[in-house]
N, C-alpha and C positions, 0 to 999 in steps of 0.2 A: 482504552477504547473509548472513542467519544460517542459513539451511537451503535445498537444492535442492530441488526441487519436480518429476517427472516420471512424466506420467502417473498424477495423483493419488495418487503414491507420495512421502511425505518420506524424504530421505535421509540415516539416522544412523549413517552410516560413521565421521562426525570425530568423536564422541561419545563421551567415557570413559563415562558413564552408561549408554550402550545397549551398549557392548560388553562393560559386565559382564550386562547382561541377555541380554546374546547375541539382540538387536534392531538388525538395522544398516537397515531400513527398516518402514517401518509406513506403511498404507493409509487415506487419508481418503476414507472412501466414504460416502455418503448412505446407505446402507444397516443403518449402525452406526448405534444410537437414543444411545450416548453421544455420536458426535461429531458428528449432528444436533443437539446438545441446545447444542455451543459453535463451532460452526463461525460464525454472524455476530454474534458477542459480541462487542461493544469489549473490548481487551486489559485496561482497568480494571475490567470486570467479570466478567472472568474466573478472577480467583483467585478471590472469595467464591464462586462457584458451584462452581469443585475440589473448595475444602474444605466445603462442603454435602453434595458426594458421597461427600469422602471419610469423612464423620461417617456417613452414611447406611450406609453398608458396612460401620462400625464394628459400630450399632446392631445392623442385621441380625446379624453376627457373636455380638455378645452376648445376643440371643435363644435361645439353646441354653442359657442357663442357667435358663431359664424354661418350659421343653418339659415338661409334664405324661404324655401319653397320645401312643401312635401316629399318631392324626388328627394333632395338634399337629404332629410330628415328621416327617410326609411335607410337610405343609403347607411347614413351615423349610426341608425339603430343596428343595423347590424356590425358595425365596427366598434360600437358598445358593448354590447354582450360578449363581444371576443375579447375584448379589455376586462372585463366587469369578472370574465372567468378565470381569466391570467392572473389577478390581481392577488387572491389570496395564496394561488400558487408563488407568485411573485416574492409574498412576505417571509412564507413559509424555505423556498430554498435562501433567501438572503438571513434570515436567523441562522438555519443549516451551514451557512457560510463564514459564518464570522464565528460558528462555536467549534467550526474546522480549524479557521485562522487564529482562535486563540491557542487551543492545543497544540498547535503548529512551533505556535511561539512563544510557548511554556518553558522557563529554563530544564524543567527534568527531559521534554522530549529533545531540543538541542543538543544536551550535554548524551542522550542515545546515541543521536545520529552521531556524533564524536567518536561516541565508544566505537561502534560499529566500521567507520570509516577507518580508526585502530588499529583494528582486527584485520582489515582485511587489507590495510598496509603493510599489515604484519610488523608491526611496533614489537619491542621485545618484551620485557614482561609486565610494562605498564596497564598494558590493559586487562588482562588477570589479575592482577592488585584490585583494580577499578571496579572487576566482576564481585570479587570477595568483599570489599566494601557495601557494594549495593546489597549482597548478601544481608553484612552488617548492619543495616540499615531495612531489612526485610522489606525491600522494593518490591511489586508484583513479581509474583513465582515464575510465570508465563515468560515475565520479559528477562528476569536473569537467567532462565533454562535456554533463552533463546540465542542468550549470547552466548554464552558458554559452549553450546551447540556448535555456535559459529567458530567459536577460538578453535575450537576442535578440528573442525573441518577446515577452516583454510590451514593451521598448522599441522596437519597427520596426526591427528592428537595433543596430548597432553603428558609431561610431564608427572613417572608415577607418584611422585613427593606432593607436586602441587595437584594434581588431582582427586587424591584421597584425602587432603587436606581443604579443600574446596567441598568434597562431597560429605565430609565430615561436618562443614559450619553449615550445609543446606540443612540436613539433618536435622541439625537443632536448630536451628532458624524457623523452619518449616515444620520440621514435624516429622516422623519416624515413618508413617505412612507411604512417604516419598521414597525412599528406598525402592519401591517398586517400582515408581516412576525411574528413575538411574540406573537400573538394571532396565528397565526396557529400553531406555533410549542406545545405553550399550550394546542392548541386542541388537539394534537397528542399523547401529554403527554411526548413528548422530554426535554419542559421547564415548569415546576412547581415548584410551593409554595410547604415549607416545611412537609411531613406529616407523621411525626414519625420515626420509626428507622430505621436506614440505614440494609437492607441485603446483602451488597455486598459483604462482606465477607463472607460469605456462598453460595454465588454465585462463587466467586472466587475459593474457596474451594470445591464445590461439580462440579463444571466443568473443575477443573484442568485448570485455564486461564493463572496462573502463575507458569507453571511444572519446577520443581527442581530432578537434577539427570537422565534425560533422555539424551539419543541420540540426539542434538540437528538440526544432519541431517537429523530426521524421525517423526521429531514432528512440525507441524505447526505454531508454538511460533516460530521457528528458523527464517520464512521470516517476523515477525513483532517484532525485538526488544524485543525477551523473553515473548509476551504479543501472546497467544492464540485465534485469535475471537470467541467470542461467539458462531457466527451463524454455523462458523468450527466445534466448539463441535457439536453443535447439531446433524447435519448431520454425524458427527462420532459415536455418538448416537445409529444413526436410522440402524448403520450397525452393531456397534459392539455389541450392545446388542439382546439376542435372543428375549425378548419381545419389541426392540427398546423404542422408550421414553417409554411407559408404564412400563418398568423395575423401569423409576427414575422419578416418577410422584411427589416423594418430594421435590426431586431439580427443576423439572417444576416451583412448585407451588409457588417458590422465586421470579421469573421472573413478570415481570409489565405486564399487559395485559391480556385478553382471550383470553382463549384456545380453537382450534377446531383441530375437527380429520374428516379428509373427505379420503373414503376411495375409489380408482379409480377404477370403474368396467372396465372389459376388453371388449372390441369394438368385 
């Protein structure tokens, strides 16, 4: 995780950059028109629009050399102050951006999005080798429960041999504790034993998770590495269809779990 996030407040406590600004959180609110203006930008197109603004604030700056008369001069002052407040905002999302762009381009997050893309190509057993390693190697908890979660779920489970053998090296990796952690995800049905044939691929395919040939500005796939979330369809679903899911009650009925339909009376 590169930065905390509560209560619409980031928090730049760990940050030698804010602590020499003497900014240890800073507010992303709707209410600000600069961070309106990059809050749902792909992180690729977010640097040429910093340095847009930040030319932009130069510009304005360098306008006082060109102030004739009075009118002129109230005029600038107020295109000053709107610069002069931008400005530390300005510093403040471009540091935010490049400690994004580093993490981004970290060989450990790479070699994730790898594992991940994997999994849900359904690779055969290479990437459960890959899970047990990071194991090996007692990579954060978080992100090998995550994956593993995943292996689970695109393939109907797991394998009883390699799953108790997986859940055996968390164990001692982690810590006896975690058992309970493994047992609930099981209860959830996140983490299970094998049980027959995998329908991801029909999942994949009747929810367009991995769309080929679209706009990649107007499709959801674009903010997560080509990979659509599930839960995105659905709610795209429930608009674009005139009988919403009930139109694709067979592609529902792919999905792990029951189904309920509660319908909201009005107040």
């Amino acid at each position: 995780m590169v930065y905390g996030i509560t209560n619409s407040s980031v928090d730049l406590s760990g940050k030698a950059w804010a602590k020499e600004r003497k900014r240890e959180q800073v507010r992303l609110s709707a209410d600000n028109p600069f961070y309106r203006d990059i809050r749902d930008l792909h992180i690729n197109r977010l640097g040429p629009l910093l340095q847009e603004k930040a030319q932009a604030i130069q510009r304005t700056y360098a306008e006082k050399d060109n102030i004739k008369d009075n009118t002129e001069m109230a005029e600038y002052i107020k295109k000053f102050k709107t610069a002069q407040s931008a400005h530390p905002l300005l510093e403040i999302h471009t540091n935010l951006a490049q400690d994004v762009t580093s993490s981004i381009q970290a060989e450990d997050y790479r070699q994730q999005l790898q594992l991940e893309d994997d999994i849900t190509a359904q690779a055969a057993q290479s990437p459960l080798d890959a899970i047990e390693d990071w194991v090996d190697d007692q990579r954060p908890f978080h992100e090998v429960m995550r994956l593993l979660c995943l292996y689970s779920l695109v393939n109907n489970g797991i394998k009883a041999k390699h799953l108790d053998q997986v859940k055996r090296s968390i164990l001692q990796a982690y810590g006896y504790e975690h058992m309970f952690t493994l047992c609930n995800l099981e209860k959830v049905g996140l983490l299970r034993y094998h049980q027959g044939k995998s329908v991801w691929s029909g999942i994949k395919r009747q929810f367009n998770l991995f769309p080929e040939g679209v706009s990649e500005d107007h499709d959801i796939s674009y903010a997560y590495s080509g990979y659509a979330p599930l839960s995105a369809r659905l709610v795209e679903l429930t608009r674009g269809a005139p009988r919403g899911w009930r139109a694709r009650e067979d592609a529902l009925g792919l999905l792990y779990g029951p189904a309920q339909e509660l319908q909201q009376q009005p107040a």
